[in-house]
N, CA and C atoms as a LAMMPS dump frame, in Angstrom:
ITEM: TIMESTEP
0
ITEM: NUMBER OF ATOMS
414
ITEM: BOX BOUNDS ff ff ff
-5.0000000000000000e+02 5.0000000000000000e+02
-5.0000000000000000e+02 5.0000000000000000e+02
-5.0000000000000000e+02 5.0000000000000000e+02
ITEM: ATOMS id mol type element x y z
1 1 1 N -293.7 -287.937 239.388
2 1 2 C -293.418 -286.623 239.931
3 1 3 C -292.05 -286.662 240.6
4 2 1 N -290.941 -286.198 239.943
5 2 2 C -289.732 -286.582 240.626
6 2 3 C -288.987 -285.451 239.775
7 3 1 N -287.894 -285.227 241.373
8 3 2 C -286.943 -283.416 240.71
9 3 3 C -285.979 -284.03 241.34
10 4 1 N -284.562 -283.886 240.587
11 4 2 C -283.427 -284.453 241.108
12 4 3 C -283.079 -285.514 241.981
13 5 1 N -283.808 -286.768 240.853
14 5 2 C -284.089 -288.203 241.254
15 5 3 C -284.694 -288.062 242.347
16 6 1 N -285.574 -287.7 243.117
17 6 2 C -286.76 -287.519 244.53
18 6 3 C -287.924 -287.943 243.867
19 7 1 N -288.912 -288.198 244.384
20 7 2 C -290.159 -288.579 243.879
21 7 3 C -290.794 -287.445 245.043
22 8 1 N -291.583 -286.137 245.134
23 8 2 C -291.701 -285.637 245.882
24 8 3 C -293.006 -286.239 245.919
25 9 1 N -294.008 -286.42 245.393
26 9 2 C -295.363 -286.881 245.667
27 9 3 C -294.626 -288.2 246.967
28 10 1 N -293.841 -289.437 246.741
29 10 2 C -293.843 -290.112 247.942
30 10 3 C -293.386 -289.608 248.804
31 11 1 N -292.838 -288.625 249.167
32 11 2 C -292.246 -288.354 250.186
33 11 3 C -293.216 -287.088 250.859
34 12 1 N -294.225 -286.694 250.453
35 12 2 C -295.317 -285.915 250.718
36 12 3 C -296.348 -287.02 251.346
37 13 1 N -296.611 -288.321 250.645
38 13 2 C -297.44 -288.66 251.427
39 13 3 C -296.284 -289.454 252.384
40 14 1 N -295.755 -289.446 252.214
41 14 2 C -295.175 -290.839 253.86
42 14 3 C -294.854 -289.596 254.745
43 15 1 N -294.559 -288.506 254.445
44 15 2 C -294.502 -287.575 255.732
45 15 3 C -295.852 -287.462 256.123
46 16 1 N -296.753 -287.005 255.177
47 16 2 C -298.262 -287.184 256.338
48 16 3 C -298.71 -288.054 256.682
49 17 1 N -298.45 -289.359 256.183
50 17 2 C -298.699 -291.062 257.287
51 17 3 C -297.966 -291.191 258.337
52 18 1 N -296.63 -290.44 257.915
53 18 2 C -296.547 -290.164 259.499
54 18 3 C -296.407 -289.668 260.21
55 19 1 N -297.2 -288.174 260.195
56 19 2 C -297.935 -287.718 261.462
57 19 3 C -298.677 -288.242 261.594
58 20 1 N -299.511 -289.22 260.512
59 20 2 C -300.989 -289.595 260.979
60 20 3 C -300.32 -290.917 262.626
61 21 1 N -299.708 -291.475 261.481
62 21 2 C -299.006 -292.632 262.613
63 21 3 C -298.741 -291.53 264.002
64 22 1 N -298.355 -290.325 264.155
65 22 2 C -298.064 -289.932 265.515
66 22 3 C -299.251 -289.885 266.336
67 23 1 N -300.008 -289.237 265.621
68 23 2 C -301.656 -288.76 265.827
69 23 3 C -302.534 -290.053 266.983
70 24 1 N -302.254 -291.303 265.828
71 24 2 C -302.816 -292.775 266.314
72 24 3 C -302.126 -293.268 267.346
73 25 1 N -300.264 -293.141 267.76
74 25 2 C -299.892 -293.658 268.447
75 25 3 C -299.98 -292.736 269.985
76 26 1 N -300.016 -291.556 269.872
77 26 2 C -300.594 -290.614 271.294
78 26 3 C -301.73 -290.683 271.414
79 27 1 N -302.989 -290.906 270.519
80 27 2 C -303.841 -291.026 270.92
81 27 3 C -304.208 -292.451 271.968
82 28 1 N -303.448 -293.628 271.695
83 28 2 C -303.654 -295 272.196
84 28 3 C -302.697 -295.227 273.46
85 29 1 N -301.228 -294.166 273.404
86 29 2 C -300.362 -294.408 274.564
87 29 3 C -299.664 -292.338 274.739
88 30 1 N -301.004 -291.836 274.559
89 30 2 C -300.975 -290.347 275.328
90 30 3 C -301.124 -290.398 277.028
91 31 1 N -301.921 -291.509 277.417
92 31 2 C -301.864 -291.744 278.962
93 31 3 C -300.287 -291.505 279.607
94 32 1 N -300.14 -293.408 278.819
95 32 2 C -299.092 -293.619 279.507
96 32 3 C -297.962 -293.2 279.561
97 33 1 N -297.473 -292.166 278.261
98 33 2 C -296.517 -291.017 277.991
99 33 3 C -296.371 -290.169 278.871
100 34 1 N -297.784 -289.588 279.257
101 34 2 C -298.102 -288.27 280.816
102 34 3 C -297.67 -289.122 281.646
103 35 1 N -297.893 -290.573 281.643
104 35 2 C -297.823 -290.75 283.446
105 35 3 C -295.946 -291.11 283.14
106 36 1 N -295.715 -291.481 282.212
107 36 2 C -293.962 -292.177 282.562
108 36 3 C -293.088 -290.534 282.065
109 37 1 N -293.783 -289.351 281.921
110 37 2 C -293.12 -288.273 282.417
111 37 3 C -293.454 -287.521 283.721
112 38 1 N -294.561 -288.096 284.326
113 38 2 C -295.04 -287.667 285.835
114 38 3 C -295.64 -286.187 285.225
115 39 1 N -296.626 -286.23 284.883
116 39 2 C -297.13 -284.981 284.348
117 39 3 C -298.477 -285.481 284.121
118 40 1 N -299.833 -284.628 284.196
119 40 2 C -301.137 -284.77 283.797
120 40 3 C -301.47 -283.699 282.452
121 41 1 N -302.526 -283.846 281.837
122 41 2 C -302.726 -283.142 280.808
123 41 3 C -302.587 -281.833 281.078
124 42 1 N -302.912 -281.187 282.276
125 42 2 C -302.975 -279.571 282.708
126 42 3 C -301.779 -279.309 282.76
127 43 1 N -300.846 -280.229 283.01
128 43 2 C -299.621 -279.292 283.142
129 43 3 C -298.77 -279.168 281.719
130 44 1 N -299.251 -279.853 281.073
131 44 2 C -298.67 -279.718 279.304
132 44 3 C -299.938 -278.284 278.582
133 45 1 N -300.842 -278.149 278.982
134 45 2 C -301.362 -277.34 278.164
135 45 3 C -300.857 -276.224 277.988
136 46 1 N -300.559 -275.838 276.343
137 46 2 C -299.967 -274.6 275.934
138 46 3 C -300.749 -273.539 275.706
139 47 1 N -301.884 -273.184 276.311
140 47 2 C -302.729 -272.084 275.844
141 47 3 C -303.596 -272.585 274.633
142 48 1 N -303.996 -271.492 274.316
143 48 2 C -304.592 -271.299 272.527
144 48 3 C -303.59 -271.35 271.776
145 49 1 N -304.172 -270.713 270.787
146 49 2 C -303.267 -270.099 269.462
147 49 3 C -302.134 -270.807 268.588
148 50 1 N -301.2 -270.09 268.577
149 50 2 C -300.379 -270.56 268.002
150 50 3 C -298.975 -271.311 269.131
151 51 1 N -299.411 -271.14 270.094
152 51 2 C -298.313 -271.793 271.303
153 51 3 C -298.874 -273.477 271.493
154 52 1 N -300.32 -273.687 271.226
155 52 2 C -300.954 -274.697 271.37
156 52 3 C -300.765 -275.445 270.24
157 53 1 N -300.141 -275.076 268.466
158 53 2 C -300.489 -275.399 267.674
159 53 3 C -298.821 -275.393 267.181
160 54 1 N -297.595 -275.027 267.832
161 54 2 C -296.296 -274.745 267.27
162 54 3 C -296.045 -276.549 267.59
163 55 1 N -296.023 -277.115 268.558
164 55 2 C -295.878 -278.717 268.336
165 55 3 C -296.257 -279.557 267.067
166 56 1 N -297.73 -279.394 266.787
167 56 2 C -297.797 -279.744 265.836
168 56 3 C -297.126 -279.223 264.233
169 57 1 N -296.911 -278.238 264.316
170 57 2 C -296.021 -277.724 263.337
171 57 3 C -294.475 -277.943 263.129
172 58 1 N -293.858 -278.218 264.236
173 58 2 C -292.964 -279.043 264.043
174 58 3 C -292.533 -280.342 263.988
175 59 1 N -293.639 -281.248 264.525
176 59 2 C -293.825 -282.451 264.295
177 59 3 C -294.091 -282.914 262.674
178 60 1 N -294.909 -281.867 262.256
179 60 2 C -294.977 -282.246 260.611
180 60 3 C -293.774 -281.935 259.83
181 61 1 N -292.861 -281.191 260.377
182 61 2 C -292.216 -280.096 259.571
183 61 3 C -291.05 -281.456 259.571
184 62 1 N -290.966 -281.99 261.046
185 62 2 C -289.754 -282.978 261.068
186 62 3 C -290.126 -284.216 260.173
187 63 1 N -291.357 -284.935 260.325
188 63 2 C -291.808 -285.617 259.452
189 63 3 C -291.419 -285.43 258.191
190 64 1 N -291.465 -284.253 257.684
191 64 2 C -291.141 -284.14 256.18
192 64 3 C -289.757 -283.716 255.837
193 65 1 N -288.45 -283.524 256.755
194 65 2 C -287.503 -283.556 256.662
195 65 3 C -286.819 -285.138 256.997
196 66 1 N -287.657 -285.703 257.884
197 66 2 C -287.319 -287.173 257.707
198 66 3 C -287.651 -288.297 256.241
199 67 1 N -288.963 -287.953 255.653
200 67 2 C -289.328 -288.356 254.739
201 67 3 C -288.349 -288.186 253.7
202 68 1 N -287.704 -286.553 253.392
203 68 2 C -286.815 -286.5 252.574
204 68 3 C -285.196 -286.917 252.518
205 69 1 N -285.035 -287.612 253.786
206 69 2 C -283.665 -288.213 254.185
207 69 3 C -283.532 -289.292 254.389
208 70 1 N -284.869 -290.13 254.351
209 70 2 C -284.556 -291.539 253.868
210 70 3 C -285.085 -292.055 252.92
211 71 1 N -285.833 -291.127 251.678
212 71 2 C -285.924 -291.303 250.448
213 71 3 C -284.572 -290.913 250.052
214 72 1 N -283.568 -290.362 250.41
215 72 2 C -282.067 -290.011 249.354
216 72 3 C -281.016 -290.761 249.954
217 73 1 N -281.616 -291.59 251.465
218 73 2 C -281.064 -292.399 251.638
219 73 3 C -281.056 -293.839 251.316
220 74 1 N -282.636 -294.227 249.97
221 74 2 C -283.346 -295.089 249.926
222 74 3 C -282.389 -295.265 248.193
223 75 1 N -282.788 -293.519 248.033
224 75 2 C -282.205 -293.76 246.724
225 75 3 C -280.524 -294.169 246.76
226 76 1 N -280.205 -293.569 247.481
227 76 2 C -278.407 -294.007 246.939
228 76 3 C -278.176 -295.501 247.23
229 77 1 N -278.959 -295.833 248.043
230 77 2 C -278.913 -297.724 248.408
231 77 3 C -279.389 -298.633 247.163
232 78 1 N -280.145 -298.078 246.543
233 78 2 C -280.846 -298.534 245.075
234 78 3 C -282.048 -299.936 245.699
235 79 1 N -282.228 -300.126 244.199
236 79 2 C -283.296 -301.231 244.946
237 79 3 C -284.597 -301.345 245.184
238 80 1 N -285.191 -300.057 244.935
239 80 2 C -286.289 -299.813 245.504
240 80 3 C -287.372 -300.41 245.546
241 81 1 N -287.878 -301.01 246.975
242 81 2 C -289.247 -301.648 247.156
243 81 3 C -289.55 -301.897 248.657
244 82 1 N -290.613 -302.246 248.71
245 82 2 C -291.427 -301.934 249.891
246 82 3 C -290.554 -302.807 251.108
247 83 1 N -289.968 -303.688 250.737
248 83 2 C -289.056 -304.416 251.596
249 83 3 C -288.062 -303.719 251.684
250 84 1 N -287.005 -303.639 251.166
251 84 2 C -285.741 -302.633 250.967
252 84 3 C -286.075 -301.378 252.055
253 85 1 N -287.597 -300.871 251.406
254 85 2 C -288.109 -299.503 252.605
255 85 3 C -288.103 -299.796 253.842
256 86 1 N -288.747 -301.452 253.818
257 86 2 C -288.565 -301.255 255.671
258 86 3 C -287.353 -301.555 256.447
259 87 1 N -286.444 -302.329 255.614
260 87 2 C -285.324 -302.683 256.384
261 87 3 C -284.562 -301.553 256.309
262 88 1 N -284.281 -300.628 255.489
263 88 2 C -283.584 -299.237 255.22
264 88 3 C -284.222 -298.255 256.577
265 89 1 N -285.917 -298.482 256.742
266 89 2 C -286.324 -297.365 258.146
267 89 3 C -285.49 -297.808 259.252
268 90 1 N -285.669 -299.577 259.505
269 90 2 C -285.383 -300.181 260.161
270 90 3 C -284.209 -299.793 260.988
271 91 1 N -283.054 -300.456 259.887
272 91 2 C -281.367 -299.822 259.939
273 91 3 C -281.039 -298.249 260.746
274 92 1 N -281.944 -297.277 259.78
275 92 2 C -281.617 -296.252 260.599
276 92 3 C -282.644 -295.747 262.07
277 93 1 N -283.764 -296.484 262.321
278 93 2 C -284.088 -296.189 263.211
279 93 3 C -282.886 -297.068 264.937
280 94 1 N -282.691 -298.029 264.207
281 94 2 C -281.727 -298.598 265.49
282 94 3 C -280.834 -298.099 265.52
283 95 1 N -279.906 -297.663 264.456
284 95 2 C -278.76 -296.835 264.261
285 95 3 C -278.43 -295.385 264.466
286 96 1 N -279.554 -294.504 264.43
287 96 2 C -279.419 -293.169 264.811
288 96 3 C -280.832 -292.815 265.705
289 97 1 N -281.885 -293.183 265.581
290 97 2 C -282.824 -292.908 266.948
291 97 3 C -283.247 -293.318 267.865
292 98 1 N -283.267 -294.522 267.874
293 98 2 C -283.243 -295.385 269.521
294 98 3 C -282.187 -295.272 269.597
295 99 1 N -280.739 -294.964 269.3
296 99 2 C -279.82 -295.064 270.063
297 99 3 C -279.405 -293.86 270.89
298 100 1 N -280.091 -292.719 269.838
299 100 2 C -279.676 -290.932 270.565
300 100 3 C -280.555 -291.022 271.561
301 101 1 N -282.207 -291.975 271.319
302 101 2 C -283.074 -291.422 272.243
303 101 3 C -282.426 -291.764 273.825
304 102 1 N -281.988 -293.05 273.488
305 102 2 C -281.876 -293.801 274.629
306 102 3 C -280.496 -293.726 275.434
307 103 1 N -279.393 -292.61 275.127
308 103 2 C -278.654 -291.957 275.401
309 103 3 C -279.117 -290.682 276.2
310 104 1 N -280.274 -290.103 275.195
311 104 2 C -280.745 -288.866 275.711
312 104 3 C -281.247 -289.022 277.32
313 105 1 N -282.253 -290.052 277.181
314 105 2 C -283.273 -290.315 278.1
315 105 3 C -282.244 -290.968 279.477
316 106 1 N -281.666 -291.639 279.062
317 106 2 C -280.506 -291.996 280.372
318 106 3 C -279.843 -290.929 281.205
319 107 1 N -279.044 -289.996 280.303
320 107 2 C -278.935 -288.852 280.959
321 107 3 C -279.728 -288.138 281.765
322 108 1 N -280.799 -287.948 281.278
323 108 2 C -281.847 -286.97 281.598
324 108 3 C -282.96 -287.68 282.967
325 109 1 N -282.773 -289.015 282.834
326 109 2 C -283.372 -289.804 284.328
327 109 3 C -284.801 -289.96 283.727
328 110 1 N -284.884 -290.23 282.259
329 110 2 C -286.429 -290.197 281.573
330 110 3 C -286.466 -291.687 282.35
331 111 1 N -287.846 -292.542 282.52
332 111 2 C -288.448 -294.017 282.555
333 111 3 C -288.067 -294.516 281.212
334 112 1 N -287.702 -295.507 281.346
335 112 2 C -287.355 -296.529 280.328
336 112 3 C -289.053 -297.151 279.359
337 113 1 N -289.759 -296.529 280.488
338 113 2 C -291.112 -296.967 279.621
339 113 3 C -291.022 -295.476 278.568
340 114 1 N -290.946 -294.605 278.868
341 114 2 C -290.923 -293.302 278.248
342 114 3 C -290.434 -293.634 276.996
343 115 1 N -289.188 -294.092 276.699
344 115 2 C -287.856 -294.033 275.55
345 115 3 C -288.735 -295.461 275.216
346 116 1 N -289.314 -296.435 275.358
347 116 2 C -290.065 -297.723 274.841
348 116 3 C -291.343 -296.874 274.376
349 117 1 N -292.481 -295.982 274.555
350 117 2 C -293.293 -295.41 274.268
351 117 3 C -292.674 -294.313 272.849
352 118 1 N -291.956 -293.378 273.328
353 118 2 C -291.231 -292.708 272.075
354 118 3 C -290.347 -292.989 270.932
355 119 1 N -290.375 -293.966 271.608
356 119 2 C -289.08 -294.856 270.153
357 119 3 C -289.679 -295.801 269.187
358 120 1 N -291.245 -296.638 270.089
359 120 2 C -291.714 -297.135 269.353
360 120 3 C -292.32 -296.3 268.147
361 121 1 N -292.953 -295.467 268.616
362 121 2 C -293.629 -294.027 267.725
363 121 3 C -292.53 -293.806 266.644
364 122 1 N -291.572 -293.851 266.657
365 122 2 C -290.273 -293.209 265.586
366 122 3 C -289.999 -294.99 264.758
367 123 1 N -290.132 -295.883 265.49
368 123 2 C -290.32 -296.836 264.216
369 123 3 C -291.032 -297.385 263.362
370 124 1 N -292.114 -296.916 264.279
371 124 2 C -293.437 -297.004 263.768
372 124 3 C -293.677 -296.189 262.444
373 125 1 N -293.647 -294.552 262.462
374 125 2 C -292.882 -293.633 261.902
375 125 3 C -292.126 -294.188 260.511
376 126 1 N -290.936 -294.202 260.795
377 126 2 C -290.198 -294.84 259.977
378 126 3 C -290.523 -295.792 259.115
379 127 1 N -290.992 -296.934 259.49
380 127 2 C -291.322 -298.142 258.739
381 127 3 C -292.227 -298.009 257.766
382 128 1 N -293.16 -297.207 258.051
383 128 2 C -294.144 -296.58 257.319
384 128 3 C -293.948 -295.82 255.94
385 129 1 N -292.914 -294.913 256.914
386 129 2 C -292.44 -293.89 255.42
387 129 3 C -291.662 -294.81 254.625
388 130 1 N -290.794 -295.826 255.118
389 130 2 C -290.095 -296.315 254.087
390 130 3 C -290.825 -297.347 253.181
391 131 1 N -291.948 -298.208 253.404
392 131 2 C -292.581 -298.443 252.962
393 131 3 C -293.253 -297.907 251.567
394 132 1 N -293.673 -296.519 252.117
395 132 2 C -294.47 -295.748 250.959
396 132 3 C -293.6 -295.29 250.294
397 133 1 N -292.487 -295.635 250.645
398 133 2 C -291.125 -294.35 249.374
399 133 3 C -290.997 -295.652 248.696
400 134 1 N -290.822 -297.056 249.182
401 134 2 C -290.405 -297.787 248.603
402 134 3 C -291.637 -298.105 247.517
403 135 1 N -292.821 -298.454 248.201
404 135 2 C -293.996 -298.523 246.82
405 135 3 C -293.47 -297.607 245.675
406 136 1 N -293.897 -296.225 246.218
407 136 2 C -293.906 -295.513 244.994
408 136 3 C -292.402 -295.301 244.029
409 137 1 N -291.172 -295.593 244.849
410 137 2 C -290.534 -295.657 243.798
411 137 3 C -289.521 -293.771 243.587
412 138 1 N -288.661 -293.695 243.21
413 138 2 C -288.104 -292.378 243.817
414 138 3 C -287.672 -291.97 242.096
């Protein structure tokens, strides 16, 4: 299944492995996220509806714009395989998101456990998708 060298079937599922990966990693360090932003669950709650449910919609939405930017970043590197995938997530997770996060979070006076909790999640993330782009092949 592939449209202008993309394999969209892999890049459909490694974007939903990783939300699933987000899903698993807040569920196991959702505590300690609230406490290293000084916040309890009541004060994050967004209502019902669709105010309660727009996070998750952009969390997938980014997922699958990430999925599709390091599959065309997977492809122009050539090579493709499950190794290649992780050192390719790898590369760009040290190279463009722990480094913005941890820029961001300095500025902003975030806990250093915070940007270690959220960054792990984004390599976690990453490694994953590149993995599955690399199985399946682009």
């Amino acid at each position: 299944m592939t449209f202008a060298g993309m394999n969209y079937l892999a890049v459909a599922v490694a974007a939903l492995a990783g939300f699933g990966v987000g899903a698993v990693w807040y569920t196991v360090f959702g505590k300690a996220r609230l406490g290293a932003l000084g916040k309890t669950e009541d004060d994050i709650t967004c209502g019902g509806g669709i105010a309660h449910a727009l996070p998750f919609v952009i969390a997938l939405v980014a997922d699958l714009v990430m999925a599709i930017m390091l599959a065309g970043l997977m492809g122009h590197l050539g090579g493709l395989s499950v190794k290649n995938g992780l050192i390719s997530a790898l590369f760009v997770w040290v190279g463009f998101v722990i480094t913005t996060m941890g820029v961001n979070h300095a500025f902003s006076g975030a806990k250093p456990s915070l940007t270690a909790i959220d960054g792990g999640h984004w390599l976690a993330v990453l490694l994953v998708m590149g993995a599955i782009i690399g199985a399946f092949g682009l």
